[in-house]
C-alpha positions, -999 to 999 in steps of 0.1 A, spaced: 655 -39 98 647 -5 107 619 -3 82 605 -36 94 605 -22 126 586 10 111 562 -12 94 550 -31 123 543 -1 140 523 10 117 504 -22 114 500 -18 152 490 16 152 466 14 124 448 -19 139 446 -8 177 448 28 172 410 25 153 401 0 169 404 12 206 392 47 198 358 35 180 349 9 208 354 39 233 334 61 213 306 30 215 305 20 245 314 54 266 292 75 242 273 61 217 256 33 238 250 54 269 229 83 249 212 67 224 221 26 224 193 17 247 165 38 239 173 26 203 170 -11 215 141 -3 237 125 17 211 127 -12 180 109 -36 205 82 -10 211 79 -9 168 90 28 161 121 15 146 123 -11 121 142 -42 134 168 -46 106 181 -11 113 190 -23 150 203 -57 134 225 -34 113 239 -11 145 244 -43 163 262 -52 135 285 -25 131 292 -25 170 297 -62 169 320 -59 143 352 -39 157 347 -59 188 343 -88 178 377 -83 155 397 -66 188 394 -94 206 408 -121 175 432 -95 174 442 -92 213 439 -134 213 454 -145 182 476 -119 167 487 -94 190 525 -103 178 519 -108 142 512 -73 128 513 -82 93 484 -108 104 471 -77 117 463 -57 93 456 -86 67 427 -95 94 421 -56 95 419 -43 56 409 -81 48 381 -90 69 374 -61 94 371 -28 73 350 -46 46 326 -61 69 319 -28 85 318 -12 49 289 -35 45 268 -26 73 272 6 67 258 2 32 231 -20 39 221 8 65 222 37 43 224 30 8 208 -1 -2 171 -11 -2 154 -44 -12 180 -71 -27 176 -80 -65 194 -110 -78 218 -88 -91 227 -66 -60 222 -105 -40 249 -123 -63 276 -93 -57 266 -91 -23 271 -128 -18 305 -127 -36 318 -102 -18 307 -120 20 322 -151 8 350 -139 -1 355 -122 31 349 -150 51 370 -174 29 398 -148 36 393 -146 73 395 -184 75 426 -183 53 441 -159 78 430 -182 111 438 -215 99 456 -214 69 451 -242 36 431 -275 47 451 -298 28 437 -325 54 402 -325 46 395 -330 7 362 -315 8 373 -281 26 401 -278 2 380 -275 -28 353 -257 -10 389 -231 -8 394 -232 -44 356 -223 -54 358 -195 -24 394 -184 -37 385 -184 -71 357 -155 -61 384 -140 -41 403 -130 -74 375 -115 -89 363 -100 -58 400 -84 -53 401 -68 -85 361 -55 -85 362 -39 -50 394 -27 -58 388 -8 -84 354 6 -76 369 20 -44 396 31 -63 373 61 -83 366 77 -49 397 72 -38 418 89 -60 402 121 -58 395 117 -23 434 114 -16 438 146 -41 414 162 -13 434 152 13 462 167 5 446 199 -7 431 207 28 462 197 48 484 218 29 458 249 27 464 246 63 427 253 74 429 231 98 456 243 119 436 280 117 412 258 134 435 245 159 443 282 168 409 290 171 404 265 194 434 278 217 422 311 216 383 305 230 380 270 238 415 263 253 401 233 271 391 215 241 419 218 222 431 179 235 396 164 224 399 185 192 434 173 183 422 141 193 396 137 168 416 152 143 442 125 145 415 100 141 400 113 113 426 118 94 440 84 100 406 68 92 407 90 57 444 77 52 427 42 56 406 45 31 425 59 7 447 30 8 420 5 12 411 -1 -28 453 -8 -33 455 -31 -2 427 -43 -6 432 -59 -35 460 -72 -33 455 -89 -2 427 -108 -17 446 -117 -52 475 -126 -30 457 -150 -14 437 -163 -40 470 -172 -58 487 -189 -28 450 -211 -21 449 -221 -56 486 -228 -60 487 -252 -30 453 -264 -46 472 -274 -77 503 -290 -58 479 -315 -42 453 -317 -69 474 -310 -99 467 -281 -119 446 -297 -148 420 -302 -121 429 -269 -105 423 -250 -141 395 -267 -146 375 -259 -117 386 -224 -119 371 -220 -156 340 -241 -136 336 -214 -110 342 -182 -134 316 -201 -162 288 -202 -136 292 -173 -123 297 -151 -154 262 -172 -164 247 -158 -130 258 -125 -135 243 -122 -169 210 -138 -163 204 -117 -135 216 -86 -154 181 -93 -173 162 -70 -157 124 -80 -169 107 -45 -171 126 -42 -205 112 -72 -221 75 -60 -202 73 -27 -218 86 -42 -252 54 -67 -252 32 -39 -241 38 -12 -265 32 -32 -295 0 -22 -311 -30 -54 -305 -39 -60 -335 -58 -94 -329 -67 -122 -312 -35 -141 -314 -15 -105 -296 -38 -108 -274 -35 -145 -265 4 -139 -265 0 -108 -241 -19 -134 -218 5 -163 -224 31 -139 -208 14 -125 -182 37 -135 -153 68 -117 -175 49 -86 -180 33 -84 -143 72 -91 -131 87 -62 -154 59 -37 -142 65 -45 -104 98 -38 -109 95 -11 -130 68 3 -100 97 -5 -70 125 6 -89 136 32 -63 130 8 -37 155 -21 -54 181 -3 -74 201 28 -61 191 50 -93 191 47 -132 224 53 -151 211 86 -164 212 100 -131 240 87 -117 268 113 -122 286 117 -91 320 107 -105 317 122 -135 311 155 -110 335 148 -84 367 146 -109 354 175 -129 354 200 -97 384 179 -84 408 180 -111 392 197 -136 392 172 -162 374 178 -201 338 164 -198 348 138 -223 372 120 -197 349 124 -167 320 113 -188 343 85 -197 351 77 -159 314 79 -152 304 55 -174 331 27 -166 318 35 -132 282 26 -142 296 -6 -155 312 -22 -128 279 -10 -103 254 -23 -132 240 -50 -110 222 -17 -89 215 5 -112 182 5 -127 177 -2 -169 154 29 -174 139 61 -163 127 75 -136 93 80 -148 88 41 -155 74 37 -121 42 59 -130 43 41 -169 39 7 -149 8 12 -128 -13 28 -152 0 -4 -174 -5 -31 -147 -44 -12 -142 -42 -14 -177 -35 -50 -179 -46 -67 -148 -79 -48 -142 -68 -38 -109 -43 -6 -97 -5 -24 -88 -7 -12 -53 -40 -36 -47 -23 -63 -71 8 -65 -57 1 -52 -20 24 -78 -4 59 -71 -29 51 -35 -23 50 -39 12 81 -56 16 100 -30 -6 89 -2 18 98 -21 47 136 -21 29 138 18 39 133 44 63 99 55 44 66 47 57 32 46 37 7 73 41 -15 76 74 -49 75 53 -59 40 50 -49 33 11 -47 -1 -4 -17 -11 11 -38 -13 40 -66 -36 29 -58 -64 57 -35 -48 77 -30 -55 114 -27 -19 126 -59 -12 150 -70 -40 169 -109 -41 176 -112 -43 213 -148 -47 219 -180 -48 197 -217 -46 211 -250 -49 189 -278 -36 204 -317 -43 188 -347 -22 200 -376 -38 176 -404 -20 168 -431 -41 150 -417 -58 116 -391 -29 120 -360 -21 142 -333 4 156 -298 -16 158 -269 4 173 -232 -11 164 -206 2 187 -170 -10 191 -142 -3 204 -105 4 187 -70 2 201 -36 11 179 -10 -16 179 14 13 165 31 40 176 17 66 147 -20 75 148 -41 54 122 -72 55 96 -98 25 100 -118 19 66 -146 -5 63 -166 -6 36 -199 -25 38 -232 -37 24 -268 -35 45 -300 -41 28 -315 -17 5 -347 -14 24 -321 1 55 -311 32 69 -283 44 89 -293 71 112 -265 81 131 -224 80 138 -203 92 168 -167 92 182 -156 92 218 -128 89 235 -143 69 264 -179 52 269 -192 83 282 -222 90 257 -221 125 264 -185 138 258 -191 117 224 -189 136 192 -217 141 171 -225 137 135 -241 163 112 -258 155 76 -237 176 46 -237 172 12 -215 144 -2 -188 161 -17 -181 190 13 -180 165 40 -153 140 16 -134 173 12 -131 184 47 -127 146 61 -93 143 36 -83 175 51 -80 166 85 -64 133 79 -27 142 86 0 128 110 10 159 126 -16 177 149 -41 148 139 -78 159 153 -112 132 151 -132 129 125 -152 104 112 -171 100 75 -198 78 71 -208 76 31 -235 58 11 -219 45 -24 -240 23 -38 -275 10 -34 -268 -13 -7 -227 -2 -4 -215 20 25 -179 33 34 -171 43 70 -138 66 78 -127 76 108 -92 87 122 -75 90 145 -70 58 163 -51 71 191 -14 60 187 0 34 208 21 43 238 51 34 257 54 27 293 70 64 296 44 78 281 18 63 300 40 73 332 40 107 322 0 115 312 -21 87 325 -51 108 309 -39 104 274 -67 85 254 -58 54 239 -90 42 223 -115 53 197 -150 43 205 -175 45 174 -209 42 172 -232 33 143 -272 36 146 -296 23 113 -334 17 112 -337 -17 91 -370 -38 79 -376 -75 95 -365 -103 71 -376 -141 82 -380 -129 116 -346 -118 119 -325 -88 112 -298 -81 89 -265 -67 99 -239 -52 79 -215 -75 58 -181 -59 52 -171 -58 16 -132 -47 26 -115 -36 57 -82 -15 56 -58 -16 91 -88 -29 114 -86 -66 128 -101 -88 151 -95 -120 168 -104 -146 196 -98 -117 219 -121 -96 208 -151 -90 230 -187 -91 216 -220 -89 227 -252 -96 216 -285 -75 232 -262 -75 261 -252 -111 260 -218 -127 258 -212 -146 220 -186 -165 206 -187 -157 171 -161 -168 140 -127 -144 137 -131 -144 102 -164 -126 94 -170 -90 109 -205 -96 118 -229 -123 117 -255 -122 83 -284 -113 106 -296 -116 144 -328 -135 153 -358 -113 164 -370 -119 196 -408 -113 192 -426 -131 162 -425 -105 130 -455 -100 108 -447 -82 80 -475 -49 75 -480 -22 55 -470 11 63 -477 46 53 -457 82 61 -474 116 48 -447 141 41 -449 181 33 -458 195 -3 -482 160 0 -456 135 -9 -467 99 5 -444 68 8 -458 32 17 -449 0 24 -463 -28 8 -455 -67 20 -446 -92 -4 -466 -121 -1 -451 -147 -29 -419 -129 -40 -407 -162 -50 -435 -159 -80 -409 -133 -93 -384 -152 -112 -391 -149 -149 -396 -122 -165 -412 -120 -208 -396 -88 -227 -362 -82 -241 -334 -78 -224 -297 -69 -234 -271 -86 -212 -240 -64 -216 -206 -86 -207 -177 -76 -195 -149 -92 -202 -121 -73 -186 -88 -94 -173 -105 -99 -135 -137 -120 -153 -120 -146 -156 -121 -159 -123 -156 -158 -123 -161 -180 -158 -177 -211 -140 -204 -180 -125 -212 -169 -162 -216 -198 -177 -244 -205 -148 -259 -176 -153 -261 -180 -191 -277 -224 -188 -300 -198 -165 -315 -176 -192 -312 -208 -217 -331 -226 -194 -358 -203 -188 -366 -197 -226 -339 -164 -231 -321 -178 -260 -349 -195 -282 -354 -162 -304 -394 -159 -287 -401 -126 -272 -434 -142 -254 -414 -161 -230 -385 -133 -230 -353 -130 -250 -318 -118 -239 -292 -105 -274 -256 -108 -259 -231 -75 -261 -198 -89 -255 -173 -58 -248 -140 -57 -257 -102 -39 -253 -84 -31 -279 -109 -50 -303 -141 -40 -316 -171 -52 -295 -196 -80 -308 -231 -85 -307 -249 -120 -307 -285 -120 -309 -291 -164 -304 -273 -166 -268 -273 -203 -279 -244 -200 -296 -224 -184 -273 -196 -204 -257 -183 -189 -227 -151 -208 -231 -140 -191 -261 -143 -160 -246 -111 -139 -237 -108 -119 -208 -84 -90 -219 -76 -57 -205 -98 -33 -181 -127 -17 -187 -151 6 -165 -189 7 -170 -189 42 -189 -170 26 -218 -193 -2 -218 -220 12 -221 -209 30 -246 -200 -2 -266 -233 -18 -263 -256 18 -272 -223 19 -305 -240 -23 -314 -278 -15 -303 -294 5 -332 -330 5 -329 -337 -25 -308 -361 -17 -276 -350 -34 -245 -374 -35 -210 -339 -38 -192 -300 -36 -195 -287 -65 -175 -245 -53 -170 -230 -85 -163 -194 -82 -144 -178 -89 -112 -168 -67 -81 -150 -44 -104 -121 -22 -100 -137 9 -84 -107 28 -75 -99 28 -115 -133 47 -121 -128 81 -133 -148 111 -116 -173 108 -146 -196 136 -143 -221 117 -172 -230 88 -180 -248 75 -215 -285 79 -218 -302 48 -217 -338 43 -227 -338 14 -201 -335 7 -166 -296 -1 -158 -293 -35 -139 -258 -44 -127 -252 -81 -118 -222 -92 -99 -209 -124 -105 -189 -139 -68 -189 -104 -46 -205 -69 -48 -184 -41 -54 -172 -20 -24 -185 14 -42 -197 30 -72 -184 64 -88 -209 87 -84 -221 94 -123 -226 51 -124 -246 54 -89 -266 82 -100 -276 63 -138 -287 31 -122 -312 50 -95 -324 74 -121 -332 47 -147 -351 25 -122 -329 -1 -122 -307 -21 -94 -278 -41 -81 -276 -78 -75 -256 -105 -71 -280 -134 -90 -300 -131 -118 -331 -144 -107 -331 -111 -83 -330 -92 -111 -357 -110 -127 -377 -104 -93 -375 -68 -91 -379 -63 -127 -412 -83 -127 -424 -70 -92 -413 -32 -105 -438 -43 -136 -466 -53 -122 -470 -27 -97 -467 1 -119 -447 40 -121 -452 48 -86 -430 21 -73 -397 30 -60 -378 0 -56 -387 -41 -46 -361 -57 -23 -362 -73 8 -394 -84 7 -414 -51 4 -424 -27 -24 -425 11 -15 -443 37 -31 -443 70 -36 -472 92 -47 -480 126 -47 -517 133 -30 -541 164 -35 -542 187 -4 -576 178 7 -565 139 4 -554 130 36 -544 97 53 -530 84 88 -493 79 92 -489 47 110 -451 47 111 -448 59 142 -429 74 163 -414 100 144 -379 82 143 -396 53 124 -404 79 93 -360 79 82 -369 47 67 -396 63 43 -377 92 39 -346 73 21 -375 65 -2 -385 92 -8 -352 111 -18 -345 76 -40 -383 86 -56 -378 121 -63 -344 112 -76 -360 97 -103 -380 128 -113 -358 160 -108 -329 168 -131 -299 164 -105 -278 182 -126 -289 216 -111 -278 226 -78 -313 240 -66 -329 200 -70 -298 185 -51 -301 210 -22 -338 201 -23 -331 163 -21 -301 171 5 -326 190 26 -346 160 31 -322 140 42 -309 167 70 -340 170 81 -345 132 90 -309 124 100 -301 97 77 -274 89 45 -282 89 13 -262 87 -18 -265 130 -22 -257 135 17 -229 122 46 -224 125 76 -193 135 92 -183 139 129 -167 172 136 -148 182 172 -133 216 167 -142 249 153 -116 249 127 -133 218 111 -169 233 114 -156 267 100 -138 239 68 -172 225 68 -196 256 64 -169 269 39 -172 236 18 -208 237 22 -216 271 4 -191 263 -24 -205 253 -64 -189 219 -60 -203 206 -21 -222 175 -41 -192 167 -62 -173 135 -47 -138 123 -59 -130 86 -66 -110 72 -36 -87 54 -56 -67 47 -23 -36 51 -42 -7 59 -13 20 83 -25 52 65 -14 83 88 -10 117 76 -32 142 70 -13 173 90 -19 195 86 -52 231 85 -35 247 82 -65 233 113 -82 247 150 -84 255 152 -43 294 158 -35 311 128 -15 318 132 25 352 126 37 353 90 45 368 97 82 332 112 85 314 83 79 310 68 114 304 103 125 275 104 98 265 65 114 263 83 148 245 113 139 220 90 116 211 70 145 207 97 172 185 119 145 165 86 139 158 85 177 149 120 178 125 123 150 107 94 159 103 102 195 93 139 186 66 127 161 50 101 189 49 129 210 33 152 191 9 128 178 -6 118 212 -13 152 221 -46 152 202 -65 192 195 -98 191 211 -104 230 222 -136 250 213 -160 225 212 
């Protein structure tokens, strides 16, 4: 009787004594300092919502469970602590787990995880209402539930059971060193007021570490306990044939779950891909299993983000007995490895450098890097943690909702069958963290941009402005300054192709709270940009830019926009509209512009470009037929019935004729001279392959034949897998690159410079090839370039030769003077640093882009200092790839060489966690709105 009597109590004392002192802990501590700014602050964004879902969770929990208690079972102890160790404790063992320890949910982790909550809620229902031996279809649901029970019993039970044996070893370690009663005379002696709150807590903990380590015994067997009483009053009703039977039902499907998921499909991916392809049927197998192989490398990539660690690293139990007890390595090895068993389902089947091995594979494969491929999944596993991406605009932001454009205004000031158009928007952050906004862009290749600025407000002269620097110092000073913490304006504005532009600029002021706003109503909260470019007249109206790829920056029925000062409604999909109309009538004219050491550009009109479609000569049409072609098969085989059609394939040079180079991975490439018998639908698309390589193929297949042109045929590409090629091959013929479906956002540098210096071009349908090549023909060397319905010129004039500019004013002359750099580029040897400087000082002295020169928008002293050091350095023209790859930080390996915390410290880690959360983020908003903007 007497030991009933103790039991009860202690039933009581564990149930109420926890329970009361946590809620007070909540609700008179926890929820007064930091509960509401955490709710207020997940609303605002700065906190992801599942980590408040979590916290409500764990708060919800003990209350939730007080009150059953209070109501229900305030005179059943035993039903006490069943509902306590049964229902309560493992519940809050979750939420704590899913808050700190586990990421994105796999099958495997999912079917565990499921187990384990239906087992916990079968067992909670057991203990409220008993067997259902009313209700046929709730009893069997009980048997299936009960069934899980057993194994769920016996696998919780024993994984808690390795910490808790040495944690128990621990315990009694530290109480009978005594340290803690040193402390308790410390205390007396200079805190003597404490000393209650200090016993106090020490009570707690050590009942909350006495809980636990009796928590793997009790646990399981309450659950195996109940299992067997469910299934044997199961078998009384339904007899036990029917009982065994769906018990060996139950245990069969799940074993079969548990296995399959076990799979995990990066094993089978790297298998496949590290054969050696020795033909066309590996390669048609490779593609058969594409959607294997693209699952295994994802996974492989998000490893960190799905699986807690890979068995090779986890070795905290093997360390935790070995400085515990002091075991031989054999037996803690031993106890490791069982461990690694029994937590399989999140462990990860491989290394830790397979996340690096899978993207350059999946770039490999796919012709595209993973975190373009896969943006979404990769997303979504980030938003599993507490990491963030990077603050430079990588491609995990390519359509990203981040910066909201507030305001856009185009404004036209024509001059003749030429204009100045000024693009200026406005930008406002929809986060609480400052942002990078990326466009890139196409304009015509006649155009010229002229100008960038920032500002904080409208005010046009507080706005910051631009300054012309060689390509590679102003990339290499913009990429310094792009950093969260003291983040400072700049702005980049690039050319990268021959009609391709990429615009930069950061910060978008960070969003702020209501506080905030309270507190320093002058902090800026806008960007405003503004983009000047001189452009020729085109069918009486004028061409805007046409974005290629946007990264954070949106738009929608919102968004403001004018027109020449009018209000338009214009479509929330497109950026800008193709062109605007001219308001006067444009007549195309020629135009001259006399520069120093007697260089002369002119414009000359085309009447009858449309003449300018078929071209006689050779031609070598260079295919690619990388992985990403083979969306645009229905585009080639138009573009081949083209040259068919227009006498390229009937072997007669007089009417022109096109010999095939058909590129290859892995195999060799091919040459086919009668284009007639080419069938594109044999053709397959295999691997990645940048331009370089090729090249390189078709000059390897090309022996002696003389081609008037080299006609590249591919799609958009995959720029950010270019390397920083410094050279290209030599070819005896100009380069021309056509794009089947899209242009490519950029080029690399070395591919930019080839197709300019060969006299070639970019286009996006052949018979614009065919036009310029013709046009470029008949007009003879001193033609620079034919697009848009002009041909410039550039020639060289004696001294006493003199003509009358009539480009005028001055401002007019930019657009000749991008001519001119792309005419001289053609004659100097760019590889010295004296002819780039030359054809750099050109453009500084007009103001304008070019593919040698950018212009970047500096505010401080520091950055000009950056700038004039990057300037004066051997390397100022040499540009890197952005590759826009973001470098995403693992989260922590909890299993792997860290020692174990006391587990009465665990809601005091919950606590801390939280309230450092808070902290950091409300210390990094603050500093990121206060913006350095001194020495100007």
């Amino acid at each position: 009787m007497k030991i009933k009597k103790f039991l009860n109590l202690t039933f009581y004392s564990i149930f109420w004594v926890w329970n009361v002192t946590f809620l007070g802990a909540v609700y008179f501590w926890i929820l007064p300092t930091i509960g509401w700014s955490l709710i207020e602050d997940t609303f605002s964004g700065l906190i992801p919502s599942q980590f408040l879902i979590t916290f409500i969770g764990i708060v919800a929990i003990p209350t939730i469970f007080t009150i059953i208690g209070g109501w229900r079972f305030r005179k059943q102890p035993l039903q006490l602590i069943r509902l306590f160790y049964g229902v309560e404790a493992p519940l809050f063992l979750l939420c704590l787990l899913r808050l700190f320890v586990l990421r994105e949910l796999t099958q495997a982790s999912t079917l565990i995880l499921a187990t384990i909550f239906i087992s916990i809620i079968a067992f909670g229902l057991e203990i409220l209402h008993g067997y259902a031996n009313q209700n046929k279809l709730v009893s069997w649901l009980q048997m299936f539930a009960h069934t899980l029970m057993l194994l769920t019993g016996l696998y919780v039970g024993v994984l808690l059971l390795f910490y808790a044996v040495p944690v128990s070893v621990i315990l009694v370690r530290e109480f009978f060193s005594f340290y803690w009663l040193r402390g308790i005379i410390s205390e007396l002696t200079y805190s003597p007021g404490y000393v209650f709150t200090f016993l106090f807590f020490l009570f707690v903990l050590a009942l909350t570490t006495t809980l636990f380590v009796f928590m793997p015994s009790t646990l399981a067997s309450l659950y195996v306990h109940s299992g067997q009483k469910i299934l044997r009053k199961f078998a009384n009703q339904h007899g036990h044939q029917r009982t065994f039977q769906g018990i060996i039902a139950v245990i069969t499907a799940w074993m079969i779950l548990f296995v399959s998921f076990q799979q995990q499909p990066q094993v089978v991916a790297f298998q496949m891909l590290d054969l050696p392809v020795r033909n066309e049927g590996d390669r048609q197998e490779l593609l058969a299993n594409s959607n294997l192989i693209k699952d295994g490398l994802v996974n492989a990539y998000l490893s960190s983000y799905r699986y807690l660690g890979t068995a090779a690293q986890s070795n905290q139990i093997r360390i935790m007995y070995r400085s515990t007890f002091g075991l031989p390595e054999f037996i803690n090895q031993s106890l490791q490895n069982y461990f690694n068993h029994l937590i399989s389902p999140f462990l990860y089947q491989g290394s830790s450098k397979d996340k690096e091995k899978a993207g350059k594979l999946y770039s490999q494969f796919f012709d595209t890097p993973i975190q373009k491929g896969e943006q979404k999944t990769i997303l979504k596993a980030i938003q599993s943690t507490a990491n963030r991406d990077e603050v430079k605009a990588g491609l995990l932001n390519i359509g990203q909702q981040k910066v909201w454009l507030k305001e856009q205004e185009i404004t036209v000031t024509e001059h003749g069958d030429w204009a100045d158009i000024e693009l200026y928007e406005i930008y406002e952050n929809q986060t609480f963290e400052p942002q990078e906004i990326l466009y890139y862009f196409t304009l015509p290749e006649n155009a010229v941009i002229t100008g960038i600025w920032l500002g904080d407000t409208d005010n046009l002269e507080k706005r910051f402005p631009f300054k012309v620097s060689p390509r590679g110092a102003a990339q290499k000073v913009y990429t310094s300054q792009v950093r969260r913490e003291r983040p400072v304006d700049p702005a980049l504005l690039e050319k990268v192709g021959p009609r391709q532009y990429r615009l930069r600029a950061f910060p978008v002021p960070a969003k702020l709270s209501a506080t905030q706003r309270e507190e320093n109503p002058e902090q800026p909260t806008q960007m405003h940009l503004w983009l000047t470019y001189q452009v020729m007249a085109q069918n009486n109206s004028w061409a805007l830019p046409q974005l290629t790829e946007k990264r954070n920056i949106y738009w929608n029925k919102d968004t403001q926009r004018m027109y020449n000062a009018e209000f338009v409604r214009h479509d929330q999909e497109t950026w800008l509209p193709p062109t605007v109309p001219a308001i006067a009538e444009q007549t195309p004219r020629q135009h001259q512009v006399n520069f120093p050491n007697n260089y002369s550009i002119s414009a000359q009109p085309l009447e009858t470009p449309e003449e300018f479609l078929v071209e006689s000569g050779r031609f070598a049409v260079v295919l690619d037929t990388s992985y990403s072609m083979k969306a645009q098969t229905k585009e080639l085989k138009k573009t081949i019935n083209s040259l068919l059609e227009n006498g390229f394939g009937d072997l007669s040079f007089g009417n022109g004729d096109a010999d095939l180079y058909l590129t290859n991975v892995t195999l060799p490439p091919e040459r086919i001279d009668d284009i007639s018998q080419f069938d594109v639908e044999k053709v397959t698309f295999f691997g990645t392959l940048q331009y370089k390589e090729m090249l390189q193929q078709y000059l390897q297949l090309r022996g002696d034949t003389r081609y008037k042109g080299v006609i590249l045929v591919s799609d958009e590409g995959s720029y950010e897998l270019s390397k920083n090629n410094k050279e290209m091959p030599n070819l005896s013929a100009p380069l021309w690159m056509l794009h089947l479906g899209t242009m490519p956002p950029a080029y690399d540098d070395a591919t930019l410079k080839l197709i300019q210096q060969s006299g070639g071009g970019v286009a996006t349908k052949l018979p614009e090839v065919f036009q310029q090549v013709t046009a470029k023909s008949n007009f003879g060397d001193s033609v620079v370039s034919v697009a848009d319905g002009y041909a410039w010129f550039l020639e060289k004039k004696s001294p006493d030769e003199t003509t009358e500019d009539n480009f005028a004013p001055l401002a007019a002359q930019q657009l000749a003077a991008q001519q001119l750099v792309l005419g001289l580029s053609k004659q100097m040897n760019l590889e010295t640093l004296d002819e780039l400087d030359t054809i750099h000082a050109i453009a500084k002295t007009y103001k304008i882009v070019t593919p040698y020169s950018s212009m970047i928008v500096l505010v401080n002293d520091e950055q000009r200092e950056a700038l004039r050091r990057a300037e004066a350095a051997a390397d100022r023209f040499n540009r890197k790839v952005e590759d826009g790859k973001e470098q995403l930080t693992d989260p922590n390996n909890p299993l792997q060489n860290v020692s174990v915390p006391e587990p009465g410290m665990v809601w005091g880690m919950v606590v801390m966690g939280i309230g450092l959360w808070v902290s950091q983020n409300k210390l990094k908003v603050k500093s990121q709105k206060s913006k350095v903007k001194s020495n100007f």
